[in-house]
N, C-alpha and C positions, 0 to 999 in steps of 0.2 A: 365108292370111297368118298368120304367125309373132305371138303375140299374150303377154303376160304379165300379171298386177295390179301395178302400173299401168301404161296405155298411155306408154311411154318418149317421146314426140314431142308436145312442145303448140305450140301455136300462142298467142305472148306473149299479144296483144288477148284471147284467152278465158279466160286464169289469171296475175293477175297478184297472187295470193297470195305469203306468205312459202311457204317449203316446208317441210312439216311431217317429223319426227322426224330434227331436226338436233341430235339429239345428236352428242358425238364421237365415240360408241361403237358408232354405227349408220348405216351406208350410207343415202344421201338416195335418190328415187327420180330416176331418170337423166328428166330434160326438159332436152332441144335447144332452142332457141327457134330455130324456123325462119325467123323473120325477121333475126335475128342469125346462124345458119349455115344455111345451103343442105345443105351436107354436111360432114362431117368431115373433118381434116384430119389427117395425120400431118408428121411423125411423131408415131407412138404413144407415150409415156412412163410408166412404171410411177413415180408419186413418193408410192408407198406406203411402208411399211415391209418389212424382210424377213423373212423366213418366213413369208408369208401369201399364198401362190399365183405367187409370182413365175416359179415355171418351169415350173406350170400353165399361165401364160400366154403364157410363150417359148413353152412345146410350143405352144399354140393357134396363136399368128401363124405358127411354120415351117412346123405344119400347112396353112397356109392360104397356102404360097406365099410371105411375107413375109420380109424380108432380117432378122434378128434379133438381138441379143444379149444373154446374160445372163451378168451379172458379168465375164467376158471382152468383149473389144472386139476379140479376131481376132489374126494373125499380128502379131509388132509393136507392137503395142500395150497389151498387159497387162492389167490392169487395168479397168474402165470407169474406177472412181475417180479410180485414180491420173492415167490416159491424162485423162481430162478437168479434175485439178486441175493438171498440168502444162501443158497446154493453156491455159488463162486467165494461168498466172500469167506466160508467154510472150508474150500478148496474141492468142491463136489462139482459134477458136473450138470450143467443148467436145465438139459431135456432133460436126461435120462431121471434126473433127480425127482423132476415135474409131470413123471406121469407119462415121458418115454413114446408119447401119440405120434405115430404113423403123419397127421396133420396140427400144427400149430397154428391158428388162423388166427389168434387176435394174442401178441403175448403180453401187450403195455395196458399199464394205465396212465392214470392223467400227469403222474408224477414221474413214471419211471419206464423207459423205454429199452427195452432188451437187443431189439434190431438196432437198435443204435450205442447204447453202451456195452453190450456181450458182447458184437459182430463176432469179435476175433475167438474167444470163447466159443462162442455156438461153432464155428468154423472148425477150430481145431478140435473139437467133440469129437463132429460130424461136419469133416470135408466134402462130402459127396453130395450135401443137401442142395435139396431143386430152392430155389426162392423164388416168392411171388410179389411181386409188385403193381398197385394198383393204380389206376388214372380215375381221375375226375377234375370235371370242372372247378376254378379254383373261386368262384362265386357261389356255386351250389354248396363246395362242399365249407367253405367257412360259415354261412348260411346254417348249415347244419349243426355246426359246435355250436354257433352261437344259440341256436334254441335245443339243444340235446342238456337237460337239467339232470343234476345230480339226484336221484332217488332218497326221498327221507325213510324209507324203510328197509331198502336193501341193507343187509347186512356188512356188508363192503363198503358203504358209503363213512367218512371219516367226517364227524360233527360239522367241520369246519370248512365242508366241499357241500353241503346239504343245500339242494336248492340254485349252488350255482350253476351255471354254464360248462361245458366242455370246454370254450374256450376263456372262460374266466380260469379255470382250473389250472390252465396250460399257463396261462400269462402269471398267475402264483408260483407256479412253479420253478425249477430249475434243471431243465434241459440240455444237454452239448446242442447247440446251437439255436436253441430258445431260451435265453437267461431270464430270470425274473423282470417284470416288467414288460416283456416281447410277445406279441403273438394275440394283441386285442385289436388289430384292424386284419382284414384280409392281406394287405399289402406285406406286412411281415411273416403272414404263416403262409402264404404264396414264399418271401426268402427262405423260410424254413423248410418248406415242401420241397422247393428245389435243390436246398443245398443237401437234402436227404437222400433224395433221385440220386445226384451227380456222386455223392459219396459212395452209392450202394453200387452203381455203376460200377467204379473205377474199385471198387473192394471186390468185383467178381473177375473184372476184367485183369487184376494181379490175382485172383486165386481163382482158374479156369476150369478146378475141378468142381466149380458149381455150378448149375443152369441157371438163369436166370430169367422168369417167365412174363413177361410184363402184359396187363391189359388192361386196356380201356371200358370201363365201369357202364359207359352210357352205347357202348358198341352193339348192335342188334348181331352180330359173329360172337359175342361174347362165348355163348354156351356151345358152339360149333367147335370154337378155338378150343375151349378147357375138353370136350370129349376127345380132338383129336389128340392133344398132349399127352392126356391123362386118363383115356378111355373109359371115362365113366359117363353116361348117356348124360345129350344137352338136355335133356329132361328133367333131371338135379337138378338145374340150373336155374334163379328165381330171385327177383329179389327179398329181401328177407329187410325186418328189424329196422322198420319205416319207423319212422319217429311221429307221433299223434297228432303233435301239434302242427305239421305241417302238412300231413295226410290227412282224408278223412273214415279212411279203411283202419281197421283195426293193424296194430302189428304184428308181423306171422313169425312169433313165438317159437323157437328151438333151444334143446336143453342147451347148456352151455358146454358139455361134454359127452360124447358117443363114445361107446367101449363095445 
């Protein structure tokens, strides 16, 4: 049997401790309470941030069979974001609207955040959904918005985001908890990553009928962990969707959507 430090599965009646190293800047260790879930439920939901494995993980679930999406939501639909804030503000429902994937790994973009303005939406859709939450270093990964440039050809790209930064895009923007002008040093998308963390937290821990999967991006257990949860071989498991200018490997390319 598949085993890691710590055993990911307790059983409530023999740990009914807090859980220890809840900070925001560090992945808690994954416990199921098997009296509260028998097994997991999907759908899967990435209501992480981006840049920190999110098409690591689409690769994982397509790898493994899994209907998925990342950042697209398929023919028709565009967007995840936009598909899913069009969707509510119609009175439709946000997945099912968007292509209904088994795996949602990446649903935002630079402007508009679903994990964080749907929650309650997505929730009452589908209460049962596992959530995934990802860690990274908080130098690495501002590091990375700041050189991840907006595409002059992608189709998706909006004239006026052409060329810039992921994290110029975010400081443009307007956010719940990144308002216009916020989010151009580390030190405030570090406030914003955590106040993200602590929110998603304390939105599972009032509504229990969710899992909530958290892990650490640069963890060498990574892909041990995700087989055990989710039984799909640590072999899936890879990083994905390196950005050029900071590698010197090509990036390893995955559709944005598996059906």
């Amino acid at each position: 049997m598949l085993t890691w430090p710590p055993t990911p599965i307790y059983n409530e009646n023999e740990h009914n401790s807090s859980i220890p190293n809840d900070s925001c800047f560090m992945a808690r260790s994954n416990r199921i309470v098997t009296s509260r879930h028998r097994h997991i439920n999907g759908p899967f939901i990435n209501v992480g941030m981006p840049k920190m494995g999110s098409t690591s993980l689409h690769k994982y679930f397509c790898c493994g069979n899994y209907t998925s999406s990342h950042w697209e939501c398929g023919k028709g639909k565009g967007l995840c974001a936009d598909c899913m804030k069009d969707a509510v503000l119609t009175g439709s429902l946000p997945l099912k609207s968007c292509g209904n994937f088994q795996s949602f790994m990446q649903m935002d973009r630079d402007v508009f955040f679903p994990q964080i303005e749907l929650l309650d939406q997505i929730h009452q859709e589908s209460p049962n959904a596992t959530f995934i939450l990802m860690f990274r270093g908080m130098n690495d990964w501002f590091r990375s918005l700041y050189h991840w440039k907006a595409s002059n050809i992608s189709r998706h790209t909006f004239r006026d985001s052409r060329g810039k930064s992921f994290s110029e895009r975010l400081t443009n923007a307007n956010i719940t908890g990144l308002p216009p002008g916020k989010g151009s040093n580390e030190r405030e998308m570090s406030e914003f990553f955590c106040q993200h963390v602590n929110h998603i937290r304390k939105f599972v821990s009032s509504h229990p009928s969710h899992v909530l999967i958290e892990l650490d991006i640069a963890s060498p257990y990574v892909g041990v962990e995700l087989e055990i949860i989710f039984g799909i071989s640590q072999r899936c498991w890879g990083e994905a969707n390196k950005n050029p200018a900071l590698h010197d490997e090509k990036s390893d390319k995955v559709p944005n959507v598996c059906l």
